[in-house]
mmCIF file of the C-alpha atoms, coordinates in Angstrom:
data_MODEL
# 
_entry.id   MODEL 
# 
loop_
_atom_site.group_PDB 
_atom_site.id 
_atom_site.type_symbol 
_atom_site.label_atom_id 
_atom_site.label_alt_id 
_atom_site.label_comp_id 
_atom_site.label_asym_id 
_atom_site.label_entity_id 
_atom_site.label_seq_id 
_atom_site.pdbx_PDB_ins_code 
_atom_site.Cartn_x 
_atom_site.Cartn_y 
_atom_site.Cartn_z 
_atom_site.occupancy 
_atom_site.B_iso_or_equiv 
_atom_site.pdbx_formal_charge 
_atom_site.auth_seq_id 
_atom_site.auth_comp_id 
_atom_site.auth_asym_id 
_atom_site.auth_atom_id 
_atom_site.pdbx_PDB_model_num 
ATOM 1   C CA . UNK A 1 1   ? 48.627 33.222 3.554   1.00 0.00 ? 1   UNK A CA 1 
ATOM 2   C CA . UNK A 1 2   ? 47.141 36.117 2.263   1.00 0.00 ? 2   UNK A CA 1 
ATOM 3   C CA . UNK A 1 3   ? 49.052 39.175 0.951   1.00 0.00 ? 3   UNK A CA 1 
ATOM 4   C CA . UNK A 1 4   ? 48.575 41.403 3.796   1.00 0.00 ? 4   UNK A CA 1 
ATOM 5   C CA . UNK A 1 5   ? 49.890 38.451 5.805   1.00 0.00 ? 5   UNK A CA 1 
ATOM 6   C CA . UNK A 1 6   ? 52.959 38.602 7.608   1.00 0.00 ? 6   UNK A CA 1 
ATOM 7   C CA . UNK A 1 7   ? 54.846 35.690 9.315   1.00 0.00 ? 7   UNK A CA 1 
ATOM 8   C CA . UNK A 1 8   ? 54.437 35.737 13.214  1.00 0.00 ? 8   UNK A CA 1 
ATOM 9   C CA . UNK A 1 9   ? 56.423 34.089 15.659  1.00 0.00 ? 9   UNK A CA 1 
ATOM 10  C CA . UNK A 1 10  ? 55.355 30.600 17.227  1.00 0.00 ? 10  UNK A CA 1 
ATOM 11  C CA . UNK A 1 11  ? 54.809 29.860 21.101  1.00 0.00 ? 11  UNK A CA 1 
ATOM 12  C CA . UNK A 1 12  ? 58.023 29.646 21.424  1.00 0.00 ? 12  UNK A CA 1 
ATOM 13  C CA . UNK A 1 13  ? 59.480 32.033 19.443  1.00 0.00 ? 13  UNK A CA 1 
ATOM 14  C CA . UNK A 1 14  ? 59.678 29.972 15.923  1.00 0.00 ? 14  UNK A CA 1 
ATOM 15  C CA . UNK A 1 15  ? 58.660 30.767 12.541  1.00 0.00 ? 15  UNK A CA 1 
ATOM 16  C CA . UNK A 1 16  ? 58.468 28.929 9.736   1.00 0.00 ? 16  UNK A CA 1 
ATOM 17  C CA . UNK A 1 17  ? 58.738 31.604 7.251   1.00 0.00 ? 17  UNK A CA 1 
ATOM 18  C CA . UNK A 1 18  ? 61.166 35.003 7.827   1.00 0.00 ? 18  UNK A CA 1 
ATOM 19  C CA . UNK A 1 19  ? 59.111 38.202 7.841   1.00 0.00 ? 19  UNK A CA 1 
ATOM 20  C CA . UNK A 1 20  ? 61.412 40.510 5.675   1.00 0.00 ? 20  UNK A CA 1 
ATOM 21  C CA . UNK A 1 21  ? 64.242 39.504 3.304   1.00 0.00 ? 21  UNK A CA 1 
ATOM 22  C CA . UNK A 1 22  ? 67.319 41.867 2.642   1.00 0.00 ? 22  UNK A CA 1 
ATOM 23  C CA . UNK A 1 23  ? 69.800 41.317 -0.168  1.00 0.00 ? 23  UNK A CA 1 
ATOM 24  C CA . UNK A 1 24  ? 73.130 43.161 -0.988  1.00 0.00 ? 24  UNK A CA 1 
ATOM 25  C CA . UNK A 1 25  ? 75.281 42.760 -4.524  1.00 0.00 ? 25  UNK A CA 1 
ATOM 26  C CA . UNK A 1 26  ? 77.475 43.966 -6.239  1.00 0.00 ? 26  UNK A CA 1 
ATOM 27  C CA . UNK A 1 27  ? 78.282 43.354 -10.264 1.00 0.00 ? 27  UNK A CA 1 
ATOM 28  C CA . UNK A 1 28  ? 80.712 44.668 -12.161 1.00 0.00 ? 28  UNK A CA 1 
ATOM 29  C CA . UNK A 1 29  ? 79.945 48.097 -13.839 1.00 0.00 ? 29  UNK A CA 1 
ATOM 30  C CA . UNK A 1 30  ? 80.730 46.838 -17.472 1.00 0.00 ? 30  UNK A CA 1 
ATOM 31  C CA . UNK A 1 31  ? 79.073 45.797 -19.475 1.00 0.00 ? 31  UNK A CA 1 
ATOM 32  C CA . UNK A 1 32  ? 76.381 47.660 -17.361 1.00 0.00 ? 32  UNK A CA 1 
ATOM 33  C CA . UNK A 1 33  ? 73.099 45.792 -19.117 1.00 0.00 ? 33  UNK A CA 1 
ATOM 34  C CA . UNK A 1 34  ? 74.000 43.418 -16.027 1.00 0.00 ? 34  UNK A CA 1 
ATOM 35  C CA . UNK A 1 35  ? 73.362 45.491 -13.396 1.00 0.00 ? 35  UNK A CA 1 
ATOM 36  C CA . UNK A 1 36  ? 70.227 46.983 -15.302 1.00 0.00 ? 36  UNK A CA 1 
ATOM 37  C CA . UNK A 1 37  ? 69.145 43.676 -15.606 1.00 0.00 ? 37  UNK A CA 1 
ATOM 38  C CA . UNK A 1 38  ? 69.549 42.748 -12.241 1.00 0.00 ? 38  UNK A CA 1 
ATOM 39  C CA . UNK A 1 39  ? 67.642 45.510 -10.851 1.00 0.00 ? 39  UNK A CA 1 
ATOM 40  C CA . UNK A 1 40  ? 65.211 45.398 -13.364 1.00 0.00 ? 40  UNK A CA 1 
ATOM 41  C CA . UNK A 1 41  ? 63.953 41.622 -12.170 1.00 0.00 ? 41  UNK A CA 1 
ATOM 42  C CA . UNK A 1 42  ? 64.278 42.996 -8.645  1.00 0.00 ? 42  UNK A CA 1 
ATOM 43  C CA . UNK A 1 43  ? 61.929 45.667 -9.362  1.00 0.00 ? 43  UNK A CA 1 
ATOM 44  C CA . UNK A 1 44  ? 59.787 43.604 -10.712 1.00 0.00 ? 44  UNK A CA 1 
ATOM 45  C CA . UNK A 1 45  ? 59.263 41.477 -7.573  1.00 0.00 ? 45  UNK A CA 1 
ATOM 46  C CA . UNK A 1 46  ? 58.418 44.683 -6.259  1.00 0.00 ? 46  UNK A CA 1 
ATOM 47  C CA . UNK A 1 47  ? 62.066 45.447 -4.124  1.00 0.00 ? 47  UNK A CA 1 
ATOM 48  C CA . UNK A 1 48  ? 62.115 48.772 -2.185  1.00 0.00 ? 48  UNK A CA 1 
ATOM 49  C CA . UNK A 1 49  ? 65.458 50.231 -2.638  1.00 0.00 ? 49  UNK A CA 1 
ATOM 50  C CA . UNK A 1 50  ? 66.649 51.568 0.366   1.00 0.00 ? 50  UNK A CA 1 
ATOM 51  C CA . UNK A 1 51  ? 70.257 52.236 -0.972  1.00 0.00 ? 51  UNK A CA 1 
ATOM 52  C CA . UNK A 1 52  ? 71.776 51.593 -3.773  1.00 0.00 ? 52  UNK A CA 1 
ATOM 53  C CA . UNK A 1 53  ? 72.187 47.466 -4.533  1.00 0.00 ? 53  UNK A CA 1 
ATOM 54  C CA . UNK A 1 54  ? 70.891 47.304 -1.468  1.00 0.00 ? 54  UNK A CA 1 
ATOM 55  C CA . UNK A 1 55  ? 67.168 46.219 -1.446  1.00 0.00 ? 55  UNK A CA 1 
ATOM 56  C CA . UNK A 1 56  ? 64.341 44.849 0.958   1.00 0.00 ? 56  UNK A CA 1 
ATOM 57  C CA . UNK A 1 57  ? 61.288 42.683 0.169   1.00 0.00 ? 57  UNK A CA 1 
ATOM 58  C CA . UNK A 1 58  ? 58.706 40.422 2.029   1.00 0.00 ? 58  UNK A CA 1 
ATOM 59  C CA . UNK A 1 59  ? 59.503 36.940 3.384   1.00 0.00 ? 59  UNK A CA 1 
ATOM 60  C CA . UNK A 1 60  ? 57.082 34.886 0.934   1.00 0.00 ? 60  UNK A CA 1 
ATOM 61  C CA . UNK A 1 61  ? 58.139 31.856 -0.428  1.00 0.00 ? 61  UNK A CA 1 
ATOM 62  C CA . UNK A 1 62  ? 57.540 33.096 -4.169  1.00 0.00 ? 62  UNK A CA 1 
ATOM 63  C CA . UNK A 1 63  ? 60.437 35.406 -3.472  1.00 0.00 ? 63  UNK A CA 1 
ATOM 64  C CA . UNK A 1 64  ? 62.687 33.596 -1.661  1.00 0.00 ? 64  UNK A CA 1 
ATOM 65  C CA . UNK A 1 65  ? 62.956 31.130 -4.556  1.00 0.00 ? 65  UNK A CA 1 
ATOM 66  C CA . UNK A 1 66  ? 63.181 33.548 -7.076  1.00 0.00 ? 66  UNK A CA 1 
ATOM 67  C CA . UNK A 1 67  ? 66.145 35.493 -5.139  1.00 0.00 ? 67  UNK A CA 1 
ATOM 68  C CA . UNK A 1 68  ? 67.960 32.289 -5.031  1.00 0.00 ? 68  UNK A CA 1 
ATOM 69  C CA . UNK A 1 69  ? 67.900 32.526 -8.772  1.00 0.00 ? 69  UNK A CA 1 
ATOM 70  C CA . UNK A 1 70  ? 68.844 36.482 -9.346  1.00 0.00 ? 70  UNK A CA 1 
ATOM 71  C CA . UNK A 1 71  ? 71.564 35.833 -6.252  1.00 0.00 ? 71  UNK A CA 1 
ATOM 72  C CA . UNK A 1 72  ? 72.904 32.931 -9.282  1.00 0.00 ? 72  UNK A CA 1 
ATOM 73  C CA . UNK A 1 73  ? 72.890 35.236 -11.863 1.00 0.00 ? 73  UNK A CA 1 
ATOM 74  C CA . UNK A 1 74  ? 74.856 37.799 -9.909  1.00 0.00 ? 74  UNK A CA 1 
ATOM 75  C CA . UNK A 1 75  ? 77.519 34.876 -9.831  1.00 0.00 ? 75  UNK A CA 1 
ATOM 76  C CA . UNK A 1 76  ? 77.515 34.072 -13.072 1.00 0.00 ? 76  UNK A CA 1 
ATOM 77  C CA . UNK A 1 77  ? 78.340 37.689 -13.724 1.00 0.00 ? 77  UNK A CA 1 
ATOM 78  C CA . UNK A 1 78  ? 81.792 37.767 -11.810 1.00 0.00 ? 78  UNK A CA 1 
ATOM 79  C CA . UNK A 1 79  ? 79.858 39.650 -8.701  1.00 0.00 ? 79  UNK A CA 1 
ATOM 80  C CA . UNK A 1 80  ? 78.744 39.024 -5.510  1.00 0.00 ? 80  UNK A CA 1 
ATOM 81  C CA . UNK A 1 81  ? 75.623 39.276 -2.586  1.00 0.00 ? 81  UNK A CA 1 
ATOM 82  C CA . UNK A 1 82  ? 74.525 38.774 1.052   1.00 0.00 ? 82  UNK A CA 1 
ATOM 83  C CA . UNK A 1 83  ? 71.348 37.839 1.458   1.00 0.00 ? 83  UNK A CA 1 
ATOM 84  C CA . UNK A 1 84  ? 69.635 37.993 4.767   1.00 0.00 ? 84  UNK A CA 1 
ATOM 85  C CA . UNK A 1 85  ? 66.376 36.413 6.323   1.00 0.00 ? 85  UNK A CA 1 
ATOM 86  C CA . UNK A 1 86  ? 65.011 38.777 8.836   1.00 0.00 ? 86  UNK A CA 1 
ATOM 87  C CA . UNK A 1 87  ? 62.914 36.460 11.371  1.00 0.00 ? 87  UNK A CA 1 
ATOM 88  C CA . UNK A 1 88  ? 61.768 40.183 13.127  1.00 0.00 ? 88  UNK A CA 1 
ATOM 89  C CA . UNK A 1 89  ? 61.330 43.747 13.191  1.00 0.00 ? 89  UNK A CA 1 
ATOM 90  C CA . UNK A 1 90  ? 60.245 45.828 15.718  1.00 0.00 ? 90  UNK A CA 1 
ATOM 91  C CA . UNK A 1 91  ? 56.530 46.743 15.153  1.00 0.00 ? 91  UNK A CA 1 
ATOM 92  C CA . UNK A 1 92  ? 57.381 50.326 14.423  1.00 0.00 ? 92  UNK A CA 1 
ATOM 93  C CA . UNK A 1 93  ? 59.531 49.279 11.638  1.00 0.00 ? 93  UNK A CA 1 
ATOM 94  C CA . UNK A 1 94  ? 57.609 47.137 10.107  1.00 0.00 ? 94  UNK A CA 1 
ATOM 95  C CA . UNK A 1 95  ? 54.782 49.248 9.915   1.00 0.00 ? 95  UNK A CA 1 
ATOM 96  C CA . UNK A 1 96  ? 57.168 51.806 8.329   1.00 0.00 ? 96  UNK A CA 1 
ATOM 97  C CA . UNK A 1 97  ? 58.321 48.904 5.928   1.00 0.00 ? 97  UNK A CA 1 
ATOM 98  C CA . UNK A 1 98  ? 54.663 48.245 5.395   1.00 0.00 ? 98  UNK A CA 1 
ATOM 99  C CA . UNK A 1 99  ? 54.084 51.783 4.351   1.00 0.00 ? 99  UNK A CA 1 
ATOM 100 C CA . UNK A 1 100 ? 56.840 52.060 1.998   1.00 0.00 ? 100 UNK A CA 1 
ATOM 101 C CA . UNK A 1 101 ? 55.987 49.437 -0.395  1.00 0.00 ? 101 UNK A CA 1 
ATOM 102 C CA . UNK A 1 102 ? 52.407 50.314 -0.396  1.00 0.00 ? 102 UNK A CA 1 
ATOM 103 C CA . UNK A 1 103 ? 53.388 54.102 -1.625  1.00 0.00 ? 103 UNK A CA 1 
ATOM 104 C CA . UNK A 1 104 ? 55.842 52.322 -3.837  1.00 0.00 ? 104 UNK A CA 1 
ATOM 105 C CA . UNK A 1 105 ? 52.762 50.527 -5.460  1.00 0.00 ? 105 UNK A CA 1 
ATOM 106 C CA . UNK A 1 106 ? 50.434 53.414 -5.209  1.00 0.00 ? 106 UNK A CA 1 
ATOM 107 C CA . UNK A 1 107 ? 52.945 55.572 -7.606  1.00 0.00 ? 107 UNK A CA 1 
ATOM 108 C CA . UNK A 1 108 ? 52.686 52.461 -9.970  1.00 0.00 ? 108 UNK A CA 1 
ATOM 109 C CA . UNK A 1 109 ? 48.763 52.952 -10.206 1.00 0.00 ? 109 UNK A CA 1 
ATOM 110 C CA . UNK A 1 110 ? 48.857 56.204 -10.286 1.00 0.00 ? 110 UNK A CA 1 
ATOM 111 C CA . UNK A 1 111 ? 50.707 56.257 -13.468 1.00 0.00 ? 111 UNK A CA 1 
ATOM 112 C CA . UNK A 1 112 ? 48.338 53.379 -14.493 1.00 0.00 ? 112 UNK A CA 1 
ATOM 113 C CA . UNK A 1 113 ? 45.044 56.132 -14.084 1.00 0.00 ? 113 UNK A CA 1 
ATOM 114 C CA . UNK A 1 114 ? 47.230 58.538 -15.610 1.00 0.00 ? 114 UNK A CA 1 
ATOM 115 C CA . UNK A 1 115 ? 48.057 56.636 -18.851 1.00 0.00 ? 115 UNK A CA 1 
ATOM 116 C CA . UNK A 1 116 ? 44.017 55.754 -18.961 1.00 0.00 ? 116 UNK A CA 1 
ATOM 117 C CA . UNK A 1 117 ? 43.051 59.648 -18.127 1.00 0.00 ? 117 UNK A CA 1 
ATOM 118 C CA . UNK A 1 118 ? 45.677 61.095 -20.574 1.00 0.00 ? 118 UNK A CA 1 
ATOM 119 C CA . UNK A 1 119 ? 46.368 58.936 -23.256 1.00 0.00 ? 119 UNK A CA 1 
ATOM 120 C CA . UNK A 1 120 ? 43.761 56.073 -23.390 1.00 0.00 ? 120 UNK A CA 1 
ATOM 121 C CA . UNK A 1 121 ? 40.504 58.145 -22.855 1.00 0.00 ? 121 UNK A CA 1 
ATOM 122 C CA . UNK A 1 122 ? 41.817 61.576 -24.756 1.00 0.00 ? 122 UNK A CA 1 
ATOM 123 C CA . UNK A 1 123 ? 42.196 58.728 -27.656 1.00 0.00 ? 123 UNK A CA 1 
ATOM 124 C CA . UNK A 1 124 ? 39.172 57.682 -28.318 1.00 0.00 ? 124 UNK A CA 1 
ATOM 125 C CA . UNK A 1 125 ? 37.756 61.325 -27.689 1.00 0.00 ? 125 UNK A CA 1 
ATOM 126 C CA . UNK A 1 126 ? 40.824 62.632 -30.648 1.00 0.00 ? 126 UNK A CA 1 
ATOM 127 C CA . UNK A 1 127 ? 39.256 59.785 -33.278 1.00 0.00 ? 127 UNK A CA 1 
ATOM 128 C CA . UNK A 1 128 ? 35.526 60.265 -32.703 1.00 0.00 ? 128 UNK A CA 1 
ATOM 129 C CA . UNK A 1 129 ? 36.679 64.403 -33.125 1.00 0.00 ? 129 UNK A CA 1 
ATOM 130 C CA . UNK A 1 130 ? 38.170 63.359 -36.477 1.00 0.00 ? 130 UNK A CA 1 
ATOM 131 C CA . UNK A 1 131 ? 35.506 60.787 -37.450 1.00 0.00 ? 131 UNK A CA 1 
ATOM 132 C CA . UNK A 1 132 ? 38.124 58.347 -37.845 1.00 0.00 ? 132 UNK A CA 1 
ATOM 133 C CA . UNK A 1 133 ? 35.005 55.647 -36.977 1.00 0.00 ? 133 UNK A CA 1 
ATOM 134 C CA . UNK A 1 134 ? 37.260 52.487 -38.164 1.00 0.00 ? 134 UNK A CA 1 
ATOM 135 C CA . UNK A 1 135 ? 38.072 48.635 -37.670 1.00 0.00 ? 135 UNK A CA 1 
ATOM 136 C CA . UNK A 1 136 ? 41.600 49.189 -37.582 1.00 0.00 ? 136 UNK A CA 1 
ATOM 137 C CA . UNK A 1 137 ? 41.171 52.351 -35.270 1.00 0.00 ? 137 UNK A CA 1 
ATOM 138 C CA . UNK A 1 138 ? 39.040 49.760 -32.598 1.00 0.00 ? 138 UNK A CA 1 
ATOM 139 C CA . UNK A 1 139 ? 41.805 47.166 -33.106 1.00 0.00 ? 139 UNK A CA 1 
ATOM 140 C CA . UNK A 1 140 ? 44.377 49.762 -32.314 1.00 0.00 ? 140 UNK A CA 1 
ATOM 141 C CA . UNK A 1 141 ? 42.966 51.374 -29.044 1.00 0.00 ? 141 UNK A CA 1 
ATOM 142 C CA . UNK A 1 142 ? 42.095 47.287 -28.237 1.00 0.00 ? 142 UNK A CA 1 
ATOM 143 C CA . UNK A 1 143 ? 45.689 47.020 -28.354 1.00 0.00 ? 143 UNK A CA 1 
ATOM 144 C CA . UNK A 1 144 ? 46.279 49.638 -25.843 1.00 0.00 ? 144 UNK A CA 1 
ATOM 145 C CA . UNK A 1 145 ? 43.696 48.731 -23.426 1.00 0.00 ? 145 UNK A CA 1 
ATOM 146 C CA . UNK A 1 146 ? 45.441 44.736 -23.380 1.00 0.00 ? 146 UNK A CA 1 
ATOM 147 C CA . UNK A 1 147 ? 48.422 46.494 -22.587 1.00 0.00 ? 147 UNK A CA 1 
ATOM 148 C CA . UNK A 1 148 ? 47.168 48.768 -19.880 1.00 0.00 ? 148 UNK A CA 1 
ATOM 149 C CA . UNK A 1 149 ? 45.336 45.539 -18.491 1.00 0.00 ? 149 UNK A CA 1 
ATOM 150 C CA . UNK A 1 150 ? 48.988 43.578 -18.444 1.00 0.00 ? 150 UNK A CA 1 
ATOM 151 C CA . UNK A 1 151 ? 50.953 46.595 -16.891 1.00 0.00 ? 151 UNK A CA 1 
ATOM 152 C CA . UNK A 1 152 ? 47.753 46.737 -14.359 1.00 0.00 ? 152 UNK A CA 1 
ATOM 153 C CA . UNK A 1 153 ? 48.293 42.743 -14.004 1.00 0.00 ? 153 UNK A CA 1 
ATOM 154 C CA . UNK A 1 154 ? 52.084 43.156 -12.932 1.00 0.00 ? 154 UNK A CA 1 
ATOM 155 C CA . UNK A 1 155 ? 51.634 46.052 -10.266 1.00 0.00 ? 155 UNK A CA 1 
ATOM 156 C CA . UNK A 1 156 ? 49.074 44.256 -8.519  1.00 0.00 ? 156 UNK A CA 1 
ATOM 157 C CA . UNK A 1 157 ? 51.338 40.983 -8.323  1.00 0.00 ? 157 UNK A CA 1 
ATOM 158 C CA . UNK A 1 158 ? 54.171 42.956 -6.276  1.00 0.00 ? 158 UNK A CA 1 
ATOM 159 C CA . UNK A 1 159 ? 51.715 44.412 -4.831  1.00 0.00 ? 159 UNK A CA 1 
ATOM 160 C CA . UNK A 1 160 ? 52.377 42.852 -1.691  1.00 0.00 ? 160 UNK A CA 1 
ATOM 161 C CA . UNK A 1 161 ? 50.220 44.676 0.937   1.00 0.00 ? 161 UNK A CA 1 
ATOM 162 C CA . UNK A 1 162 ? 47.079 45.793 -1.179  1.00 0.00 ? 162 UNK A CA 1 
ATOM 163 C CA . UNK A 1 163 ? 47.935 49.136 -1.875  1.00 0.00 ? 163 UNK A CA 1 
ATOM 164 C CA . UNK A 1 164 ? 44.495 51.324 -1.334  1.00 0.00 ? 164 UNK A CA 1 
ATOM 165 C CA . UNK A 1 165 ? 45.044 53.065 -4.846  1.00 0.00 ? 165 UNK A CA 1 
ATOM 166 C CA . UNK A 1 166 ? 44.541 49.632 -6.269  1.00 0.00 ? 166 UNK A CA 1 
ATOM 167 C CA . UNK A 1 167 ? 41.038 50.021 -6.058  1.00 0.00 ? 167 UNK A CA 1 
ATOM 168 C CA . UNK A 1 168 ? 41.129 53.206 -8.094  1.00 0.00 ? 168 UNK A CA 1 
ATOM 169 C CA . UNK A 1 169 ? 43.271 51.766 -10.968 1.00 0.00 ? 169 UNK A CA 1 
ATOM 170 C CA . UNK A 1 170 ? 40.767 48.747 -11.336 1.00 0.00 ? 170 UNK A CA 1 
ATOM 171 C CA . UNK A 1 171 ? 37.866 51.392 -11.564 1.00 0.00 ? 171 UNK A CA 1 
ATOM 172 C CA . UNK A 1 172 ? 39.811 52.953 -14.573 1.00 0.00 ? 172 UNK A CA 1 
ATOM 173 C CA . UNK A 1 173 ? 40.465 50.099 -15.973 1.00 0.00 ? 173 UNK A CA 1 
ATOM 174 C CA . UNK A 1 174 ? 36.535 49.350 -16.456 1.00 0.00 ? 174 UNK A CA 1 
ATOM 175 C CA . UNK A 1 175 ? 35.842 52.568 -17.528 1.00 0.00 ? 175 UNK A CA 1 
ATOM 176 C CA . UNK A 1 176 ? 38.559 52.135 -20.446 1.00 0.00 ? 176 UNK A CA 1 
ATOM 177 C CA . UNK A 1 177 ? 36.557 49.103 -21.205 1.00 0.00 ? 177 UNK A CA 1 
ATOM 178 C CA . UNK A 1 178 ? 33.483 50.800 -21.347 1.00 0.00 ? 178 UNK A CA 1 
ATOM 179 C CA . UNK A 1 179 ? 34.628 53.497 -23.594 1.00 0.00 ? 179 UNK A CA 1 
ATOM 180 C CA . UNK A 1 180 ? 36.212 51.301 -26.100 1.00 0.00 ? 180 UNK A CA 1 
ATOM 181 C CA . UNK A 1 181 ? 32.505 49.075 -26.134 1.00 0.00 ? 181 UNK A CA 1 
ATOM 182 C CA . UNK A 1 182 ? 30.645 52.297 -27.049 1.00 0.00 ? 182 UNK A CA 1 
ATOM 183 C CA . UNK A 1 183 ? 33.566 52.785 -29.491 1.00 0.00 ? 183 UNK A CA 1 
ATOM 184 C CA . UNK A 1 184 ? 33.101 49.940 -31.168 1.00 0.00 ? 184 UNK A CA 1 
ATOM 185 C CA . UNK A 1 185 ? 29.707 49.978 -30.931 1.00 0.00 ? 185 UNK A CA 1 
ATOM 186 C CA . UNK A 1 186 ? 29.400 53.396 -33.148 1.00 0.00 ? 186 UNK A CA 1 
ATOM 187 C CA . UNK A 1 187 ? 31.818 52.515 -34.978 1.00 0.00 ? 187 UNK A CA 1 
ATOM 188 C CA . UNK A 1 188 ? 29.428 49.504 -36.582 1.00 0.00 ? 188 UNK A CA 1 
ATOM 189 C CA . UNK A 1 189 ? 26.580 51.834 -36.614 1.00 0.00 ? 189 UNK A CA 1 
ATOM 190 C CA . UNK A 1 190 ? 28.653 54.523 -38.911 1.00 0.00 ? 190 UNK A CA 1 
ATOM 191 C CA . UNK A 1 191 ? 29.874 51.835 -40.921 1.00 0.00 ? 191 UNK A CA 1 
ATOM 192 C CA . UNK A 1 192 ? 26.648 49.700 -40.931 1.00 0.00 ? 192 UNK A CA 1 
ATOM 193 C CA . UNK A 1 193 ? 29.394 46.744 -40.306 1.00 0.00 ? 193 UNK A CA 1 
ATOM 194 C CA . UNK A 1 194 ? 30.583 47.551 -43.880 1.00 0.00 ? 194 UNK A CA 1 
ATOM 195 C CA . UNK A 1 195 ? 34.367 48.958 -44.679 1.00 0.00 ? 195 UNK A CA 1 
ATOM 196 C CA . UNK A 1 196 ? 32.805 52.346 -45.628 1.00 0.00 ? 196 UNK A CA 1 
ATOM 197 C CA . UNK A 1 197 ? 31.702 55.014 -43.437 1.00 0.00 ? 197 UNK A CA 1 
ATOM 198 C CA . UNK A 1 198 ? 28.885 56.726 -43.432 1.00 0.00 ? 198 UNK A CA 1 
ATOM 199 C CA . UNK A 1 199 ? 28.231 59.812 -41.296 1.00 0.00 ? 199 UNK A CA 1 
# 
C-alpha cells in the first residue's frame, strides 16, 4: 500500500485494515517529562492534534504497532488511554483529515527550506565573505547539511499523504549539496590541498 493509500471497504463491507486511528490519554502532570515525552513520540509518527491528548493518525500497520507500545508506556506511567480504530469516515471528512496532515507536513518543510535559505546558504556566503577557505570550515557546514538531510529524512516518513511542498524541500536540499561541492572545491584550490591558504 502506498502512502497516499487509504483502506477501502470490501464487497461486503469488510476491511482488513481501519482507515483512521484515534487515541485519548491522560498522564499525570508530574513529573511532566512524561507527558512531553509522550507527545513528543506521537509527533513524531506524525499525530494531528485535534485537542489536547487527544490525537488522530492513519490506519497503517507501522502505527498501529507502535501505538500499542506508547498506549504501554502511558501505563507504566500511572495514566490511562482509549484508543479507537475508525473502519470509516464520511468522504468529506476524510478529505478534510487528508488535508490537515498534509499542511501539518508542509509547515515541517517549510521550516526545512527556511533553515537551508537562512542559515545553511547565508553560511557558506558569511565564510567565503571572510575568506575563511578551510578544512574544518567544509567539515563544519558538512555537519549541517547531514543534519538538514536527517530532519528532511524524518518529515518525509510521517509524511503520510505526500505533502506537495515535499518536492520543494528535496530541491533545497540539492542545492545545499551543490553549494557545499563548490565550497569545497575552492576551498582546495585556495589552499592548493595544503593547510595554508593562499588568496
Amino acid at each position: 500500500m502506498s502512502k497516499t493509500d487509504t483502506p477501502r471497504p470490501k464487497a461486503d463491507g469488510r476491511q482488513t485494515e481501519p482507515q483512521w486511528l484515534l487515541l485519548a490519554y491522560r498522564v499525570p502532570s508530574e513529573p511532566s517529562s512524561n507527558r512531553i515525552s509522550i507527545w513528543r513520540d506521537l509527533k513524531r509518527l506524525g499525530a494531528y492534534y485535534p485537542q489536547q491528548a487527544v490525537c488522530i493518525l492513519p490506519g497503517r500497520p507501522e502505527i498501529i504497532e507502535q501505538l500499542a507500545d506508547i498506549r504501554s508506556r502511558v501505563e507504566t506511567m500511572e495514566g490511562t488511554s482509549t484508543y479507537l480504530e475508525i473502519p470509516w469516515l464520511a468522504e468529506d471528512q476524510h478529505d478534510d483529515l487528508v488535508r490537515t496532515f498534509r499542511d501539518l507536513a508542509a509547515k515541517e518543510y517549510a521550516e526545512i527550506v527556511e533553515e537551508c535559505q537562512t542559515k545553511f546558504v547565508k553560511e557558506i556566503e558569511f565564510e567565503r565573505f571572510r575568506k575563511n577557505y578551510t578544512f574544518e570550515e567544509v567539515e563544519e557546514i558538512r555537519q549541517d547539511l547531514h543534519k538538514i538531510r536527517r530532519w528532511f529524512a524524518a518529515v518525509e516518513a510521517r509524511d503520510w499523504f505526500d505533502s506537495a511542498s515535499h518536492g520543494e524541500a528535496q530541491d533545497w536540499l540539492k542545492e545545499c549539496a551543490v553549494l557545499l561541492d563548490a565550497f569545497e572545491a575552492d576551498v582546495f584550490e585556495h589552499t592548493k590541498g595544503t593547510d595554508h591558504y593562499e588568496a
